[in-house]
N, C-alpha and C positions, 0 to 999 in steps of 0.2 A: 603594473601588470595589465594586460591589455582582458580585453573578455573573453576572448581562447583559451588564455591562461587560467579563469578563472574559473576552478570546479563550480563555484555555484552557478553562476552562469551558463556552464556547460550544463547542468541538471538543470536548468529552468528551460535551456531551449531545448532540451528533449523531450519534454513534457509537453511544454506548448506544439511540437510537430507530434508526440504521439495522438493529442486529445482526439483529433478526426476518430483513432483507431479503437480507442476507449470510447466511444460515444457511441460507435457500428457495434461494438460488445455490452456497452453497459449492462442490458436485461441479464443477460449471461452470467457476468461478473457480480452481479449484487445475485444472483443464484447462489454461485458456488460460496459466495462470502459470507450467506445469510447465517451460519451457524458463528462464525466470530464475531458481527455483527451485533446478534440475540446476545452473546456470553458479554458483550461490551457493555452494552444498554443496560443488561439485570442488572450488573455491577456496580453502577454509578446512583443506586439509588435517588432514581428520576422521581420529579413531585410538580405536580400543577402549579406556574407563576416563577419555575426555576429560568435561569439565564445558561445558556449550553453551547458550550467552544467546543467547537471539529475544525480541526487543524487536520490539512493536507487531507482534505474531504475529497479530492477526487470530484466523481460523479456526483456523492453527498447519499448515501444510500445508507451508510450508518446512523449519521445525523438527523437522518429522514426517519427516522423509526424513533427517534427522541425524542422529536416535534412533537409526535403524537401524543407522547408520553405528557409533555408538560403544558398542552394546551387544559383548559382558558387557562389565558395569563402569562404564560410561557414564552420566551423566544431562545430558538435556535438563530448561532451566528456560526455560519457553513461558511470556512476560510481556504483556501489553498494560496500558494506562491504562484499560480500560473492563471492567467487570465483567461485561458481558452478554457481550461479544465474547471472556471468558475461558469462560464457559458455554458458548460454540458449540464451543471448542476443547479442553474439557474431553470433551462427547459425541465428537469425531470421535475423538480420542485411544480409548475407551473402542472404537470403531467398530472402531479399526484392531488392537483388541488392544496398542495399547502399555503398557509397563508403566515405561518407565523415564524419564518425564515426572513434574517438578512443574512446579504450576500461580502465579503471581505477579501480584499488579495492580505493577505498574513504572511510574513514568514518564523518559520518556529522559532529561531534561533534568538530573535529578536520581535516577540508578538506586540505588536503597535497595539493597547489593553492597557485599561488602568488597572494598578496593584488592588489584589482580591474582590474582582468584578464578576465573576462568573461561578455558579455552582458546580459545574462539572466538567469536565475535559475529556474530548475523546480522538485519539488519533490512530488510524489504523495506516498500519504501513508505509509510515514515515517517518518515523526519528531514525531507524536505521541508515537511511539514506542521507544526513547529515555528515557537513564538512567538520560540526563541533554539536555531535547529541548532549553531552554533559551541561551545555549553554540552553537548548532548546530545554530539557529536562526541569534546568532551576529559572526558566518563565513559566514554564507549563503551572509549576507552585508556585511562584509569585503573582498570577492571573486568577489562581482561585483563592477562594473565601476560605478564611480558618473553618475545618472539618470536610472542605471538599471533594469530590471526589474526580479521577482521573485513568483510565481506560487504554491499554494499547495492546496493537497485535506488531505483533516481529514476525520474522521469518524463522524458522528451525532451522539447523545445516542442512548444507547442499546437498549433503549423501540421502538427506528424507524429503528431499525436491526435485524430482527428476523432471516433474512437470517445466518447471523454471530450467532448469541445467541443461536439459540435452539439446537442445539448438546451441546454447552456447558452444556445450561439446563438442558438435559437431565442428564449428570451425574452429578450433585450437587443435581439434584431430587431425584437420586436413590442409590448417599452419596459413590459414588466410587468420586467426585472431591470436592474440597470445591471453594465458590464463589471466584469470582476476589478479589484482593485488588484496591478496590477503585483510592488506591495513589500510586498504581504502573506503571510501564509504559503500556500501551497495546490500543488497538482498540480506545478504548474512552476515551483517557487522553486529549486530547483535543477539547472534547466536547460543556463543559459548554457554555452559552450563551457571550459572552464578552471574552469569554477566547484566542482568534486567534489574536483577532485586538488588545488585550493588548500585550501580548507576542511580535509582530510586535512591534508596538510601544515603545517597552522597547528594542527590536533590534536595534533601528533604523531608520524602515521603515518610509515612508510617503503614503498615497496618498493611504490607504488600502481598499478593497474594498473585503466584504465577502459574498458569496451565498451557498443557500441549491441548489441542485439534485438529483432528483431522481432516484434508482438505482435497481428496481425490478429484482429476479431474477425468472425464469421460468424453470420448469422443466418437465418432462413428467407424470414422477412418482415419488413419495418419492424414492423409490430406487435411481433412481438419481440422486438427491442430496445428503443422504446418503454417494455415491460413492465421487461426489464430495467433502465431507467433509473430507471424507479420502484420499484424496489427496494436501485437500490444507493446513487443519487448525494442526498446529502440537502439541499444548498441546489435543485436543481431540483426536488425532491417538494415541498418546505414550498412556492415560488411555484405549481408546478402546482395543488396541491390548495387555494389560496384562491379560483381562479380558477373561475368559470362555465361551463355547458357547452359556450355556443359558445365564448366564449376557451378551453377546451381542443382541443378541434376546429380552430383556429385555429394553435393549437401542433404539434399534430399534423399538420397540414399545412406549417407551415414546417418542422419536420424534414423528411417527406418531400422535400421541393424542397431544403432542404440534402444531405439523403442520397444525391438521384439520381444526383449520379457514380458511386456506389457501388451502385447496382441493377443486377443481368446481367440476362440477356433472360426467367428463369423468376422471376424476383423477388424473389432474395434479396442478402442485403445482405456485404459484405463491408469491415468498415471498418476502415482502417489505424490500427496503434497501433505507440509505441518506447519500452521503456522505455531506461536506462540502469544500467550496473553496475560496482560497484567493489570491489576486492579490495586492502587494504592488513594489513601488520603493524606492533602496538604497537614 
């Protein structure tokens, strides 16, 4: 299988050409995230001198508030699969004055960690995105210590994400993309109702404990979101930017006319998001 073929491949070089786009939003993104963020953290009952795995840390904004938590003595290890997205989280680290951060390319599936090494686990917004979460799942428990604890946010369905969905919509509406596959990895693979606390379960876990959040996002004008989508979401940049001017204009108006529920009367947009979150021990 060549690396065209290979999804994971294919998700590793989307990340590394999005990071530029996540690095211009970071401050933003660790805003809107700071409430699943905070619910992650309480969760994993943090203690000064602990050992703490962030897996598919991103920018590192969760883990970053962990740090704090476990200093003196503490170390944070802020991992992601993509080299760039570890440079974004390397600078914010250095931003914030942390000191007690090392840096790891990790991938979940197979976390390079010796068996029950770390006190706590936290990964937001990646196991969904996996070629085999049930694999990722049973290292997340074989990485931590008997009674550990371990953290995740998912996505809720599409229909409570509009934030996320309508750029897609937009081109499946006007036939330059065809819809998701259902049973492929992406946003909402781990959705379904039961579907968190089983996969735990078959990991594992004990002691699971799963909540919705709500996660609106706000903008001034559609153009700003817009902008933000082409920064963050990378299967809609790669179709938007093949596309002509008037087929982007085109685009740009079918979001408009998907968004307008969502425009008040000065024009700014408010679009509903949920993620999902879970707290279990090894």
């Amino acid at each position: 299988m060549s690396s065209g073929d290979d999804p994971r491949a294919q998700m590793l070089a989307r990340w590394e050409q999005a990071a530029p786009g996540w690095a211009r939003r970071a401050d933003r993104l660790r805003e809107g995230a700071m409430p699943v963020s905070l619910w992650m953290v309480d969760h994993v009952d943090l203690q000064p001198g602990q050992r703490v795995l962030e897996l598919a840390a991103g920018p590192g904004d969760t883990g970053f508030l962990a740090a704090e938590l476990i200093a003196p003595g503490g170390t944070l290890v802020c991992s992601d699969a993509s080299e760039a997205m570890l440079d974004i989280a390397r600078a914010r680290a250095d931003a914030f004055g942390l000191k007690n951060v090392e840096f790891a390319r990790l991938e979940l599936e197979w976390i390079d960690l010796e068996t029950a090494s770390v006190d706590a686990v936290l990964c937001r917004w990646g196991v969904m995105l996996l070629v085999d979460p049930p694999a990722a799942l049973t290292e997340i428990r074989r990485v931590l210590r008997p009674g550990g604890r371990a953290t995740f946010a998912v996505w809720d369905v599409a229909e409570r994400n509009p934030w996320a969905t309508v750029p897609g919509r937009a081109l499946i509406e006007l036939r330059h993309a065809d819809p998701p596959d259902p049973k492929a990895p992406g946003m909402f693979a781990m959705a379904a109702p039961g579907q968190i606390e089983a996969m735990l379960g078959d990991a594992g876990f004990v002691d699971v404990t799963v909540d919705a959040i709500q996660l609106d996002r706000t903008y001034t004008e559609l153009d700003e979101f817009v902008a933000e989508a082409l920064d963050l979401f990378r299967p809609f940049i790669e179709v938007y930017e093949a596309l002509d001017d008037s087929q982007r204009q085109a685009v740009r108006r079918k979001i408009a006319e998907l968004a307008e529920p969502y425009v008040d009367d000065s024009g700014g947009v408010r679009l509903p998001g949920r993620a999902l979150v879970a707290a279990a021990s090894a």
